[in-house]
NULOTI-471330 format. One record per residue: residue in one letter; x, y, z of N, C-alpha, C in turn. Coordinates in nm, 3 decimals, m for minus. Each point is the difference from the previous one (the first is absolute). Layout:
// NULOTI-471330
> type  nu  nv  nw  cau  cav  caw  cu  cv  cw
> a  X  Y  Z  X  Y  Z  X  Y  Z
...
***
This chain:
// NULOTI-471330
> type  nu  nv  nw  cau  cav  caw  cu  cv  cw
> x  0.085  m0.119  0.000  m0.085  0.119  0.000  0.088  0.124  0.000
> x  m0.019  0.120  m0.118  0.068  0.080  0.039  m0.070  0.154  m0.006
> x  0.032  0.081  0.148  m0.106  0.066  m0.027  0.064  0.189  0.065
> x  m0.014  0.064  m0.011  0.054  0.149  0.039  m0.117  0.005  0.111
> x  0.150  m0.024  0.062  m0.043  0.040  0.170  0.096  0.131  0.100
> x  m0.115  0.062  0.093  0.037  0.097  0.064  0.038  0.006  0.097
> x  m0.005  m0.144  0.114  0.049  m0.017  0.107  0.078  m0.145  m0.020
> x  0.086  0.032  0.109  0.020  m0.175  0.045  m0.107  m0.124  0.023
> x  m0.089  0.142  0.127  m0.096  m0.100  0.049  m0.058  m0.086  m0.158
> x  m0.026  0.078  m0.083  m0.110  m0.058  m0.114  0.112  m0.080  m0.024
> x  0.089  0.016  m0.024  0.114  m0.138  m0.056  m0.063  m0.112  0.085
> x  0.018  0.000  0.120  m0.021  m0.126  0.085  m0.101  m0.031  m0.011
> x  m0.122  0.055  m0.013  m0.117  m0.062  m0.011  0.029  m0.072  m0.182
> x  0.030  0.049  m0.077  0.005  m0.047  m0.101  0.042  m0.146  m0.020
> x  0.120  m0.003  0.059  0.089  m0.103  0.008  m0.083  m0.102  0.101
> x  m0.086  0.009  0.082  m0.108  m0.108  0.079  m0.044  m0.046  m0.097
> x  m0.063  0.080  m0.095  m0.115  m0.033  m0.054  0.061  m0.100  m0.132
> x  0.096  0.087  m0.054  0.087  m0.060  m0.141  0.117  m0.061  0.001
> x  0.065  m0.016  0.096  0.142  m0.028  0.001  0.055  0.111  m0.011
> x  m0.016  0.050  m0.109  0.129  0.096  m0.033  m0.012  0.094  m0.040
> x  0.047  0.115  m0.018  m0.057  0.163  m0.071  0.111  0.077  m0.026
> x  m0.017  0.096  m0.075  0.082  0.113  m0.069  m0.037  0.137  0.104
> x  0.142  0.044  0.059  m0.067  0.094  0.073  0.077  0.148  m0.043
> x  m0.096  0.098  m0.045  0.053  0.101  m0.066  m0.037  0.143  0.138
> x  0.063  0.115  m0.057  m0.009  0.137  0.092  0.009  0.129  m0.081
> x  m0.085  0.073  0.056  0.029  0.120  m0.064  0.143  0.079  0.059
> x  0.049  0.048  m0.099  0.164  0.041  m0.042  m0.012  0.147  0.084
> x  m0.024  0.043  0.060  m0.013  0.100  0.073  0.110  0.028  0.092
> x  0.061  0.103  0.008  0.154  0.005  0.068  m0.066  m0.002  0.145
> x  m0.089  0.043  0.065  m0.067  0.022  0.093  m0.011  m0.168  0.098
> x  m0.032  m0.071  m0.071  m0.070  m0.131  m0.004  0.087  m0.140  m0.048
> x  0.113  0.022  m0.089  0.083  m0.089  m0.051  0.097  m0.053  0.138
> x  0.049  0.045  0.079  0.066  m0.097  0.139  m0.089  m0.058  0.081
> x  m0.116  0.026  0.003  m0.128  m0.048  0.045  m0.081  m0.115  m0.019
> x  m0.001  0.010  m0.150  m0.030  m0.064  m0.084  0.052  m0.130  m0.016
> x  0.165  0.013  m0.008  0.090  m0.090  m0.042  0.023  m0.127  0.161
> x  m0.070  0.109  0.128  0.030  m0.078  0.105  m0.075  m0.097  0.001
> x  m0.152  0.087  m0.020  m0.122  m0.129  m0.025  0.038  m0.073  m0.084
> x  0.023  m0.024  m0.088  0.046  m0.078  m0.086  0.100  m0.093  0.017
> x  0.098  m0.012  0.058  0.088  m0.068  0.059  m0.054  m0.103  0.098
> x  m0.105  0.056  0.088  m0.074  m0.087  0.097  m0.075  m0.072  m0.059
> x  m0.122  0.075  m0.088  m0.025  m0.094  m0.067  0.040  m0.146  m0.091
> x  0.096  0.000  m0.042  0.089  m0.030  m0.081  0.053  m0.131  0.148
> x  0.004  0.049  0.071  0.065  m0.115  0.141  m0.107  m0.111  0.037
> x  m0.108  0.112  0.025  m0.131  m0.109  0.049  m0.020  m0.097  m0.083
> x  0.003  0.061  m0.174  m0.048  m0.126  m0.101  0.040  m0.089  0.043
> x  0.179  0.053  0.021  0.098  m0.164  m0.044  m0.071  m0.111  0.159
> x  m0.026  0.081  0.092  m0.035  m0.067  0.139  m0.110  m0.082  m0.038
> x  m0.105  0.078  m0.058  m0.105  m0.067  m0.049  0.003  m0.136  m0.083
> x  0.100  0.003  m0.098  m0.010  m0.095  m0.114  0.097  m0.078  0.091
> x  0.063  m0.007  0.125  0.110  m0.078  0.076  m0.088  m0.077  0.086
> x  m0.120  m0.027  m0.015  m0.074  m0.097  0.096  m0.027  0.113  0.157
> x  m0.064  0.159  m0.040  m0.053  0.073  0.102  m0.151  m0.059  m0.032
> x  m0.080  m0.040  0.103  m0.165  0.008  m0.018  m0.019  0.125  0.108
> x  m0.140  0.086  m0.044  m0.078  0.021  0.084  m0.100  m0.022  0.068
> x  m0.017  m0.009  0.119  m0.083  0.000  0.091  m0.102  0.099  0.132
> x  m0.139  m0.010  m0.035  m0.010  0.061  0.153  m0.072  m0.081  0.077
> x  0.036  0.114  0.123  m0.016  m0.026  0.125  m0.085  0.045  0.086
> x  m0.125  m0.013  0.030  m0.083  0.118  0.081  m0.010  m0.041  0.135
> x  m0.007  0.121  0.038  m0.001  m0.027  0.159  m0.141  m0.029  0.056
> x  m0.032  m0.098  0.091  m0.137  0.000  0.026  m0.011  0.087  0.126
> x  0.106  m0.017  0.104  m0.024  0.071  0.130  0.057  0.127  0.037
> x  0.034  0.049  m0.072  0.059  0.082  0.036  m0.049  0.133  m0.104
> x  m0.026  0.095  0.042  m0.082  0.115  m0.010  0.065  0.140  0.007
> x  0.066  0.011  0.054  0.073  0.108  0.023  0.129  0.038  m0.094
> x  0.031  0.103  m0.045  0.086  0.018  m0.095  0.164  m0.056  0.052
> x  0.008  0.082  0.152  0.088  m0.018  0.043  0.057  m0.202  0.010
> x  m0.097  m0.065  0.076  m0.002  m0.132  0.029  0.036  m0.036  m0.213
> x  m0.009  0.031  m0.042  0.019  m0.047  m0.164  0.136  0.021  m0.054
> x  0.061  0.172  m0.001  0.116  0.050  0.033  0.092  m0.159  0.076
> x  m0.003  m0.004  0.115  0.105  m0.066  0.051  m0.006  m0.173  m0.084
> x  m0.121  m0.013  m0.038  0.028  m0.140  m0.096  0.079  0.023  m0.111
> x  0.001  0.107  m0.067  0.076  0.041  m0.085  0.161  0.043  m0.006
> x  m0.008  0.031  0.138  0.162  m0.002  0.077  0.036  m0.106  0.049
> x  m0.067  m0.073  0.020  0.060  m0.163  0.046  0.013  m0.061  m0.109
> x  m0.076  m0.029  m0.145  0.054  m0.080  m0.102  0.109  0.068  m0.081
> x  0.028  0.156  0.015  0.125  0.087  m0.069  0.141  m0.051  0.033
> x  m0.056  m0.046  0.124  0.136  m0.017  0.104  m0.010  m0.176  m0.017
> x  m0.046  m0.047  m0.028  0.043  m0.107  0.003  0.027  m0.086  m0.093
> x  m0.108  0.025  m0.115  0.016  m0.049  m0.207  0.160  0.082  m0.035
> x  0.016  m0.046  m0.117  0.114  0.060  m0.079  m0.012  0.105  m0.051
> x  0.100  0.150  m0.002  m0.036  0.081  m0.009  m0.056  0.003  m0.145
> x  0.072  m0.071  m0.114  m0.094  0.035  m0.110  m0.126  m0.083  m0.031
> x  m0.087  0.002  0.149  m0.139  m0.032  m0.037  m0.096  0.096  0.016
> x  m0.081  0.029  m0.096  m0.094  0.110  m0.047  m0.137  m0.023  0.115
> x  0.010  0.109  0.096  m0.121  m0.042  0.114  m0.107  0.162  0.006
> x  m0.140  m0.017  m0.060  m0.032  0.114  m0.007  m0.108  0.001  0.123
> x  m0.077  0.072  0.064  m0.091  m0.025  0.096  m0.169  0.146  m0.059
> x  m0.090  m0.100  m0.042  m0.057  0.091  m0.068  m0.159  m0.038  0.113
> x  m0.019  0.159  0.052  m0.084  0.026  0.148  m0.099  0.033  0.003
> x  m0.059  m0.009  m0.161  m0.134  0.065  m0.029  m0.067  m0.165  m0.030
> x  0.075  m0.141  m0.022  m0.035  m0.133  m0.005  0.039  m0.080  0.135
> x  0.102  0.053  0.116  0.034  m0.044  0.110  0.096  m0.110  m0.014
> x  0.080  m0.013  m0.141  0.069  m0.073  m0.104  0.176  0.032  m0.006
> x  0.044  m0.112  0.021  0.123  m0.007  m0.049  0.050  m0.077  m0.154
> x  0.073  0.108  m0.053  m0.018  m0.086  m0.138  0.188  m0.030  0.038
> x  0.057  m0.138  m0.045  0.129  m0.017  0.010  0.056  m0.081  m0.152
> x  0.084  0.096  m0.029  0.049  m0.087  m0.144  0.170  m0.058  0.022
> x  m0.002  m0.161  0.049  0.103  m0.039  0.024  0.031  m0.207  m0.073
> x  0.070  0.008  0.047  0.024  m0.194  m0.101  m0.095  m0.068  0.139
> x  m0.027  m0.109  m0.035  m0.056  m0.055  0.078  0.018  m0.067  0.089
> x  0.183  0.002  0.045  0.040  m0.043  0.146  m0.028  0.105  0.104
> x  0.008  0.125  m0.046  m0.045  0.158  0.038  m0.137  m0.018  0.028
> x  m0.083  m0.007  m0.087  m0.157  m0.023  0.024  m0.033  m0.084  0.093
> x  0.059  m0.111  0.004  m0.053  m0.091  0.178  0.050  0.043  0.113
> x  0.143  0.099  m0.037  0.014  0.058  0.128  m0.085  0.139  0.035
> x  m0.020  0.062  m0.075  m0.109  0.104  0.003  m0.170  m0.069  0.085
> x  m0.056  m0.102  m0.098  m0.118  m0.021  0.055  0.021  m0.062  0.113
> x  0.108  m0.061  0.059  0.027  m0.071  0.158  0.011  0.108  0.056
> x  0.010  0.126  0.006  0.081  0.055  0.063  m0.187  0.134  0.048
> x  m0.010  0.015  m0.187  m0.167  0.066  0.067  m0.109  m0.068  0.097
> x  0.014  m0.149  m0.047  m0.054  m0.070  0.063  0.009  m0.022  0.159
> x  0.125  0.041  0.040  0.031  0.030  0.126  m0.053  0.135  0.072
> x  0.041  0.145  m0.075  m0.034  0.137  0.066  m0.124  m0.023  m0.033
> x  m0.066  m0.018  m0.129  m0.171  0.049  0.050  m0.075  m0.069  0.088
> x  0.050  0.018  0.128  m0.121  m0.116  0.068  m0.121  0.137  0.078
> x  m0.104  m0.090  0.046  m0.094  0.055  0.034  0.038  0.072  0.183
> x  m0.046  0.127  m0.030  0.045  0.053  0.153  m0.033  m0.015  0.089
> x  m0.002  m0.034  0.162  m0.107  0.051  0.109  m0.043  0.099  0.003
> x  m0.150  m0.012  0.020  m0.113  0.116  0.056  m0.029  m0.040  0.129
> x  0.009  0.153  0.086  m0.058  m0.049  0.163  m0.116  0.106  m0.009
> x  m0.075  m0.039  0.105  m0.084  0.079  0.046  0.043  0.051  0.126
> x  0.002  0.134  0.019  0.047  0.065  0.081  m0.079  0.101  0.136
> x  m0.002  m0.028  0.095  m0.133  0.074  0.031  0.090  0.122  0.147
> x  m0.040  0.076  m0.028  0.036  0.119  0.146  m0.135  m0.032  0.109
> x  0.075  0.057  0.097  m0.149  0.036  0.105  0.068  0.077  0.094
> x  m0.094  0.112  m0.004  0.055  0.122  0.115  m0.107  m0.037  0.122
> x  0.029  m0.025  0.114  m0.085  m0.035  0.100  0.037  0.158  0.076
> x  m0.111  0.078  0.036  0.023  0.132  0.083  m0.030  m0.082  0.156
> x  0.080  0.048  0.080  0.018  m0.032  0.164  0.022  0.145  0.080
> x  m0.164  m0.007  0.073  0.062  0.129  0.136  m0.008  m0.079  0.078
> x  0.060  0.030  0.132  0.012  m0.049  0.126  m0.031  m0.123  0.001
> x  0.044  m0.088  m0.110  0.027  m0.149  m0.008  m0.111  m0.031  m0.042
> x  m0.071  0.066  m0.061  m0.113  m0.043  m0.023  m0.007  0.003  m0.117
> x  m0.018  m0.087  m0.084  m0.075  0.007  m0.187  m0.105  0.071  m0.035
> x  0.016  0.141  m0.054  m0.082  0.038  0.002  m0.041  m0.008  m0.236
> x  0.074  0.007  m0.069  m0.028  m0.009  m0.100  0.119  m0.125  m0.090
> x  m0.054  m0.066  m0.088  0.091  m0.072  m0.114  m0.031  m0.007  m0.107
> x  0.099  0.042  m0.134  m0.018  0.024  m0.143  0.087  m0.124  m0.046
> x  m0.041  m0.091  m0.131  0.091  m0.043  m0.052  m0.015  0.008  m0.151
> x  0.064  0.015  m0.083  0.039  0.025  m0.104  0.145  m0.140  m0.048
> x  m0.106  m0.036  m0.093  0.078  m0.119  m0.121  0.068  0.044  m0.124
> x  0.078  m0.005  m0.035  0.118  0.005  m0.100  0.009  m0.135  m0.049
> x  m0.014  0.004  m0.160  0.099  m0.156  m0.077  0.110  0.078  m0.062
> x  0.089  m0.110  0.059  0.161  0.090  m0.072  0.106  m0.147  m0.084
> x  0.027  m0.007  m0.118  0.065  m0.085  m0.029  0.139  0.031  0.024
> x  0.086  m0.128  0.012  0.114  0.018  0.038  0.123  0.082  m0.072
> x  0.052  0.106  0.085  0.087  0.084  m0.052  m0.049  0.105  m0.061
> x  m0.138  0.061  0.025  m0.040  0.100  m0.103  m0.081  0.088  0.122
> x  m0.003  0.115  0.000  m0.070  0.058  0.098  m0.120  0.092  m0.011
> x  m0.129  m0.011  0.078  m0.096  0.064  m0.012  m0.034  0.077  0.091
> x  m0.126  0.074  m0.017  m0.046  0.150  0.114  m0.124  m0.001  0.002
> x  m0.051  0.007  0.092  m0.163  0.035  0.082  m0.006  0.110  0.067
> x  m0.099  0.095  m0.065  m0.046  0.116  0.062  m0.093  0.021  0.020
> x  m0.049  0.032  0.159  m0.129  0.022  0.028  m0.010  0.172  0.073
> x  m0.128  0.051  m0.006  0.017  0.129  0.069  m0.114  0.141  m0.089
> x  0.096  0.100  0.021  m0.090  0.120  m0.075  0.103  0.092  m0.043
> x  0.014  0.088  m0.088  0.081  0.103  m0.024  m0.051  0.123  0.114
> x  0.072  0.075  0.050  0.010  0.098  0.081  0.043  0.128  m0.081
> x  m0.100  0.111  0.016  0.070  0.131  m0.072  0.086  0.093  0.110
> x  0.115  0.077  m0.070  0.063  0.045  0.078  0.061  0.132  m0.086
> x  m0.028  0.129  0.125  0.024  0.117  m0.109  0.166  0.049  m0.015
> x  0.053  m0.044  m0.185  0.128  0.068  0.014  0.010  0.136  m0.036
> x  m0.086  0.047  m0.053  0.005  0.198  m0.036  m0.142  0.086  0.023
> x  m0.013  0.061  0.068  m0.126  0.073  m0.044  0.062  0.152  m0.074
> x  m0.098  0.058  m0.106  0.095  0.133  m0.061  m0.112  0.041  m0.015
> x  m0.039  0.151  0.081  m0.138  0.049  0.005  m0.108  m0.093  0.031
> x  m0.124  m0.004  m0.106  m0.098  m0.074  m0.008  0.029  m0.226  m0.027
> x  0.092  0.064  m0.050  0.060  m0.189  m0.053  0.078  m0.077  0.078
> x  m0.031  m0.146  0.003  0.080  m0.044  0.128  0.026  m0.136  m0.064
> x  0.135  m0.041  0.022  0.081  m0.110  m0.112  m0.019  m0.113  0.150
> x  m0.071  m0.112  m0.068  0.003  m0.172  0.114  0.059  m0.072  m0.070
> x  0.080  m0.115  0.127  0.076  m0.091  m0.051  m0.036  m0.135  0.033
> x  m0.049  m0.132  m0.028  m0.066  m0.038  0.062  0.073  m0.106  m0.011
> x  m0.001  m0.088  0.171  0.086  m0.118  0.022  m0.108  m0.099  0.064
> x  0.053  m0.142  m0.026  m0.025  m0.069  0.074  m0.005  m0.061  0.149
> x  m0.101  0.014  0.016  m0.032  m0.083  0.174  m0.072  m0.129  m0.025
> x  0.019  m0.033  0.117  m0.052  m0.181  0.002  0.138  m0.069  0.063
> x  m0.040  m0.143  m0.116  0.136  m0.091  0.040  0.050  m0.068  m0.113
> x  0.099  0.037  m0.028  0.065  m0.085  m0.121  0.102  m0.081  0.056
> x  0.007  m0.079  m0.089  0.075  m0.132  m0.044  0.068  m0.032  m0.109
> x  0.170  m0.057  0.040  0.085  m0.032  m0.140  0.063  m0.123  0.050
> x  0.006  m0.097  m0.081  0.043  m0.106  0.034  0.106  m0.086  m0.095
> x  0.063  m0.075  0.012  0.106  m0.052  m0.068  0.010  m0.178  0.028
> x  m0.067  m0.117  m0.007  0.057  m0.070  0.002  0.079  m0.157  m0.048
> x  0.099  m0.010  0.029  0.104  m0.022  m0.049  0.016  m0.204  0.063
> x  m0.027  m0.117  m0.102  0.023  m0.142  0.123  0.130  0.029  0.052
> x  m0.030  m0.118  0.087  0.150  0.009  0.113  m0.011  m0.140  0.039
> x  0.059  m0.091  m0.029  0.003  m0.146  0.043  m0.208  0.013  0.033
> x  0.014  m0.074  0.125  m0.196  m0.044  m0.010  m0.038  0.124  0.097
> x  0.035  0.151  m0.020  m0.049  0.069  0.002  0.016  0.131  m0.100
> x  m0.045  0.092  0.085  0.009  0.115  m0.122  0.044  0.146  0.054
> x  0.144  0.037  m0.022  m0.002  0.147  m0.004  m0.091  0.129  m0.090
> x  m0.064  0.065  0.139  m0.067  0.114  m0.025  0.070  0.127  m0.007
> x  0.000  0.098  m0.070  0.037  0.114  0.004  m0.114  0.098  m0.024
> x  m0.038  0.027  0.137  m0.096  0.046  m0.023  0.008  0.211  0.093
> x  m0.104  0.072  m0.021  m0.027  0.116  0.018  m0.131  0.030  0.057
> x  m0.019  0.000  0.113  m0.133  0.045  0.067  m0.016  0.146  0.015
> x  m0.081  0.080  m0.067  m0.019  0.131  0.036  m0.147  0.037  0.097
> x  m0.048  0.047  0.058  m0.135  0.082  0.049  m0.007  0.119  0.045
> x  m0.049  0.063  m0.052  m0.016  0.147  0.051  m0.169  0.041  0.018
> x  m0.019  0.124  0.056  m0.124  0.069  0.082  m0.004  0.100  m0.051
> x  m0.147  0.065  0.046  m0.003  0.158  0.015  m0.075  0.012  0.134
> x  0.090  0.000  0.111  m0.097  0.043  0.107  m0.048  0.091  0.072
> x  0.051  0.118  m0.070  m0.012  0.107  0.069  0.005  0.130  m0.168
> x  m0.043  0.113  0.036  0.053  0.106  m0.073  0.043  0.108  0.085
> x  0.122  0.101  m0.070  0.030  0.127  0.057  0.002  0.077  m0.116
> x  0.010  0.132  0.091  m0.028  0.130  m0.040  0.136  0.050  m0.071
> x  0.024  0.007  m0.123  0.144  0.064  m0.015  m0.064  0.083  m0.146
> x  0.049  0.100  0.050  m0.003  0.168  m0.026  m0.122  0.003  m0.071
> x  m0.095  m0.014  0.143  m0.167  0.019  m0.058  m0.081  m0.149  m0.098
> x  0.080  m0.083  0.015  m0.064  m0.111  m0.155  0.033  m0.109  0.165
> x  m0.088  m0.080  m0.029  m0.009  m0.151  0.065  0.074  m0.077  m0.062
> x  0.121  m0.054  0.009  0.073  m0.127  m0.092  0.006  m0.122  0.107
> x  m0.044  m0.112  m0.058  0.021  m0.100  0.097  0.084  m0.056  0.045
> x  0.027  m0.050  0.146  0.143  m0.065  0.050  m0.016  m0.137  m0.021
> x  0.094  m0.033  m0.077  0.027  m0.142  m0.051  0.071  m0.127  0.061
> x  m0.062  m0.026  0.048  0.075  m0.165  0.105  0.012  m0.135  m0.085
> x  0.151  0.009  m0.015  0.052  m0.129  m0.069  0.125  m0.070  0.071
> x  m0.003  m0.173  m0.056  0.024  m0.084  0.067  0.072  m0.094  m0.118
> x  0.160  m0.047  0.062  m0.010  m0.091  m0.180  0.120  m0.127  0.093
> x  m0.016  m0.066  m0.042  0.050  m0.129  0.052  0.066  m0.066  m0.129
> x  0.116  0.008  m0.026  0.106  m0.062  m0.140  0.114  m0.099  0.030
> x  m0.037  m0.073  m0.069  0.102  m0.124  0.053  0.055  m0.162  m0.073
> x  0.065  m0.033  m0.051  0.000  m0.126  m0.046  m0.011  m0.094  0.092
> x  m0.044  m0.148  0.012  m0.024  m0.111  0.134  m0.050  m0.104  m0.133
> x  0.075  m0.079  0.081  0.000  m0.145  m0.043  m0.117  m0.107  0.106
> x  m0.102  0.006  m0.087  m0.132  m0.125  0.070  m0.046  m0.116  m0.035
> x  m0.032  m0.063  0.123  m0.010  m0.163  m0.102  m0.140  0.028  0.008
> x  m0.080  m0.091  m0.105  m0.155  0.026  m0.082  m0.049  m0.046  0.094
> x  m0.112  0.027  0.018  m0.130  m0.012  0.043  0.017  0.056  0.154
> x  0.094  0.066  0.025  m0.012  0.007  0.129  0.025  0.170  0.030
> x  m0.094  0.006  0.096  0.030  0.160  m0.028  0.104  0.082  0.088
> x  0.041  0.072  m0.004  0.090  0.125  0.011  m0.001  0.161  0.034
> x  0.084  m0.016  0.127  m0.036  0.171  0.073  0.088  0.017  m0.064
> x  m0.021  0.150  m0.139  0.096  0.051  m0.041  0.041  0.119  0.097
> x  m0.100  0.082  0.123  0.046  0.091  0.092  m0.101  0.056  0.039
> x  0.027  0.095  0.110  m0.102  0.059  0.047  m0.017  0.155  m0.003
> x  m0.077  0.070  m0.078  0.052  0.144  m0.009  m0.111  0.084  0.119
> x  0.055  0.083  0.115  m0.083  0.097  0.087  m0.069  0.081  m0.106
> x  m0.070  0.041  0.099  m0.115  0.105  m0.066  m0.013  0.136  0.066
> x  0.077  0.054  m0.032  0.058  0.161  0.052  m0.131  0.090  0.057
> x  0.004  0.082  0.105  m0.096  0.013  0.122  m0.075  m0.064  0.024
> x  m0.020  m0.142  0.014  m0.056  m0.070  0.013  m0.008  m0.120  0.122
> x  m0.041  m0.050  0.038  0.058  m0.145  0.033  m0.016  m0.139  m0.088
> x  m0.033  m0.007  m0.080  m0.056  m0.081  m0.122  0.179  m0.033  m0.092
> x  m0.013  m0.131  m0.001  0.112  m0.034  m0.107  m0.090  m0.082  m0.119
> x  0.075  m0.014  m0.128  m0.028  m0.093  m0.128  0.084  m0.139  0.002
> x  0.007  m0.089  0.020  0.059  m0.133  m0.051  m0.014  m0.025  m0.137
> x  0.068  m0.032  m0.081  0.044  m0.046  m0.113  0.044  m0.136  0.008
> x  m0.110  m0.040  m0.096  0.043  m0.231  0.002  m0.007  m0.021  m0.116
> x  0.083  m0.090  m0.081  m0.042  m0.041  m0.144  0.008  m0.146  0.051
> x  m0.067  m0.068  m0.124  0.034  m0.138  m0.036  m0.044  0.006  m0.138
> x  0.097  m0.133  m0.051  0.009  m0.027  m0.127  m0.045  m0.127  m0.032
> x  m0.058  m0.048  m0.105  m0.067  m0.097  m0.054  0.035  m0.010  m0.155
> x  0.025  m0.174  0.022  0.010  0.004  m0.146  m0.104  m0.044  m0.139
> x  0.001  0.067  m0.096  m0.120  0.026  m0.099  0.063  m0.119  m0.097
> x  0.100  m0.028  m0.049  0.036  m0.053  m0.120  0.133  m0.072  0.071
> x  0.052  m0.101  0.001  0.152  m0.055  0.061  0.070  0.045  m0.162
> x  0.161  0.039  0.033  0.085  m0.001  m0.158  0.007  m0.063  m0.006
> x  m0.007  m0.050  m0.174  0.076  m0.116  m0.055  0.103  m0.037  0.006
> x  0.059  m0.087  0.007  0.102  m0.139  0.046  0.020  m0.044  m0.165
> x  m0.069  m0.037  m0.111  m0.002  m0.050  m0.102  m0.127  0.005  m0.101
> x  0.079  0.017  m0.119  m0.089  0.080  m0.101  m0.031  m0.144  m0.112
***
């Protein structure tokens, strides 16, 4: 087949399709070292190709995340021969690899290994409020977090708060109150490191500053990584409750939703 072509790439596809092709360029001083590079590569891959290269893909079933895909793609770079052609295309969740076929069983042993299926826990908080030893309120709030990837729960209201007034006009900024949640977790032998972030804040009061009511804001944040074994729950701490006599306890436990795969 011979045909006036403008890229390499079209060379290579050509050469899939036909064996072999004529690969021409426009003569452009601009474009001619450019030109001549693609061409050279091209010109490499054929011979790889017609040397017993097949292609193959590879799709990932478990794995979802660009990043988690990325490092499959850094683990077969690093470990195939460097002149094996490994593309990772993220709009199919697809690895395409063009290598001989002692390369290709080490490639699919090797995907066959990283894509395994992740743990999911179910994750649950509970703020138990205590005055004078007494229980007086408890919230809990559930989180699913798969392993190594981290999520956030926010509960609450936006609060306005004045940053300018100029004459008649008055500029608000408005933040969150309530209780949020960020969590991280990560297996750990037959349990699971949390990295987690407890925030809560109030409005319990307002004052007077220069004639405008802005509210005084009572917040509380408890941050910490801890290693827990499942199903069992966990004082991550106890935060006071400022003029008060009333403290918050903070407990998680973790549960598991899905066990990881072991074998694919």
């Amino acid at each position: 087949m011979t045909l006036a072509l403008r890229t390499a790439a079209t060379c290579i596809a050509c050469t899939l399709l036909a064996g072999t092709c004529t690969y021409t360029h426009a003569q452009t001083p601009a474009a001619e070292t450019a030109s001549a590079d693609e061409h050279k590569s091209s010109i490499d891959y054929t011979r790889q190709m017609q040397g017993g290269f097949v292609v193959k893909t590879y799709r990932l079933v478990n794995m979802t995340q660009q990043n988690d895909a990325n490092e499959v793609v850094i683990a077969l770079r690093n470990i195939l021969s460097p002149s094996i052609h490994i593309y990772m295309d993220f709009s199919a969740n697809t690895i395409v690899i063009a290598a001989p076929p002692d390369q290709q069983q080490i490639a699919q042993n090797l995907v066959a290994k990283l894509d395994m299926l992740k743990a999911t826990y179910r994750i649950t908080y509970t703020l138990t409020e205590i005055e004078d030893g007494k229980r007086i309120g408890t919230q809990h709030y559930t989180l699913a977090a798969t392993d190594g990837q981290r999520v956030t729960l926010k509960q609450g209201s936006k609060i306005p708060l004045v940053t300018n007034t100029s004459g008649k006009d008055t500029s608000f900024q408005y933040i969150d109150v309530g209780v949020n949640f960020s969590v991280e977790a990560d297996a750990a032998g037959n349990g699971v490191l949390l990295k987690s972030k407890v925030e809560q804040s109030s409005v319990p009061e307002e004052k007077a500053i220069s004639n405008i009511q802005e509210p005084v804001i009572r917040q509380a944040v408890l941050e910490g990584a801890t290693l827990i074994q499942l199903n069992k729950p966990f004082i991550l701490g106890s935060i006071d409750v400022v003029g008060s006599t009333r403290r918050i306890d903070v407990e998680v436990v973790a549960e598991t939703v899905n066990q990881r795969a072991t074998t694919r």
